[in-house]
Phi, psi and omega in degrees: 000119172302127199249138181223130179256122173276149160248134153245144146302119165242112169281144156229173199221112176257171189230137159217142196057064198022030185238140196259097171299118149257112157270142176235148183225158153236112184239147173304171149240089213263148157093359153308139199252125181295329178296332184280317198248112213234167164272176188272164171283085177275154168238114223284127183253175221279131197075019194241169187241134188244053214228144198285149177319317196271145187313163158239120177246111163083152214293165190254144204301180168245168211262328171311296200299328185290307183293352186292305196315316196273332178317307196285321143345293167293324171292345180280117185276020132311331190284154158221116192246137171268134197290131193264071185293006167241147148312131191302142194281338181321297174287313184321344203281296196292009138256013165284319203289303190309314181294342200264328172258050142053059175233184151076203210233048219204025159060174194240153188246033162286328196279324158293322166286233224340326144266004162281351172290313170335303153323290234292305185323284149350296153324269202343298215281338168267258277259296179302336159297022172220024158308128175268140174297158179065003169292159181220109188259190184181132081024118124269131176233136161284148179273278172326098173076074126245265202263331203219165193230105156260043153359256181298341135323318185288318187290330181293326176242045167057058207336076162232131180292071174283073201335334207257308149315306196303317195285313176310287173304258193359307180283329196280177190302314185309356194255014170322322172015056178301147181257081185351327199238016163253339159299335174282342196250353171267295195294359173268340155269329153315284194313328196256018151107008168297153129256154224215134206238120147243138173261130159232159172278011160286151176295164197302309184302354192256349201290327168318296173292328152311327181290329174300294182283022181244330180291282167339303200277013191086024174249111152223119157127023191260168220282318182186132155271126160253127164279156157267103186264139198053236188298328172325311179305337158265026163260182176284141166311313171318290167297344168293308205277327156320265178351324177284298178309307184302328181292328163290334173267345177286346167276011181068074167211155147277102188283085186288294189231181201212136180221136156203168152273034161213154183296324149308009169285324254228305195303165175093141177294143007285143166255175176279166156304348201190095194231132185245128214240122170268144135001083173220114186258021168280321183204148157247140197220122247220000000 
């Protein structure tokens, strides 16, 4: 089996002096097997279409082959070209698309996550070596593109965010979905005697069925879930999710890492010591 060593940028964001360092490393991820780190096998649950929103006439272009197009075009002095200053989102979608199923030539984004669990795992494992007797240490995980992939929800609808779907999959069975190296990074805190926390910006109705599809993917024995419940729903992610950690630390625990994909998982006082930034080039939430 042919072995391909990616070099990626990995953030991990420590905190000294109440102040929050972002380290960026550039590390090898050596000896990953691309057959292994694959996108999931989705599967179309019954009444749903798995066909992309925008018609498809005919095979979809590859994103070289799109940029070739517009170049060549553009190089015709018959043409007359209007100035783009941003990139189109069509090819933007079709390179989202390619990273996100590891195709094309624009890295993967499985491989990438997996090696920053990998970091976060390495931390883990220095951090719990500076236990104090009588400490309560504790884990934070964000759920959505954290701890569980809603993958395939995304891919169905040609990863544009449709609330009314999106919301619908969350609650469903399918959406057991774990993202492997932040389960490998609960249960190496479980065995080592962590409570293990997760916060999310789903709403409170949701917490039955998430709790549920967080047992299924394999997160078990873990501390506490938070939803945004009441007043909660109209705060800043920023202030929810602080909020949530001060209650944990105010319950006498030390918050060694916080891992979410968005900076708001991660940013606001109280912070963890060691707060881990995944990849997610799907969406942003502020």
């Amino acid at each position: 089996m042919r072995m391909r060593r990616l070099r990626r940028r990995g953030e991990l964001s420590a905190v000294g002096a109440g102040v929050l360092r972002v380290v960026s490393v550039v590390a090898l991820a050596g000896g990953v097997c691309l057959a292994q780190i694959v996108p999931p096998v989705c599967a179309v649950p019954a009444g749903k279409q798995a066909a992309s929103l925008r018609p498809q006439v005919g095979p979809r272009p590859t994103v070289e082959a799109a940029v070739a197009t517009a170049e060549t075009a553009a190089a015709d002095p018959t043409m007359v070209v209007a100035a783009e200053p941003m990139e189109n989102f069509g090819v933007a979608r079709y390179r989202l698309s390619d990273y996100a199923d590891c195709v094309g030539t624009g890295g993967c984004y499985w491989a990438d996550l997996d090696a920053q669990a990998k970091r976060a795992e390495a931390e883990l494992k220095r951090l719990i070596a500076t236990e104090k007797a009588g400490e309560k240490l504790a884990l934070v995980l964000d759920i959505d593109e954290t701890s569980l992939t809603n993958y395939c929800e995304m891919k169905r609808e040609d990863y544009g965010f449709i609330s009314v779907p999106f919301n619908e999959w969350a609650v469903s069975a399918e959406a057991d979905m774990a993202i492997p190296g932040t389960l490998r990074l609960f249960n190496e805190a479980r065995g080592a005697g962590l409570e293990v926390f997760f916060i999310t910006g789903r709403p409170g109705e949701q917490k039955a069925a998430t709790a549920r599809n967080l047992e299924a993917a394999g997160y078990r024995g873990w501390k506490g879930l938070a939803l945004r419940e009441g007043p909660e729903k109209t705060m800043a992610t920023v202030a929810y999710k602080s909020e949530e950690r001060r209650k944990i630390v105010d319950a006498g625990y030390r918050i060694v890492m916080s891992v979410g994909d968005q900076w708001s998982d991660l940013n606001g006082e109280p912070r963890a010591e060691i707060s881990v930034k995944l990849p997610n080039p799907f969406y942003y939430l502020p």
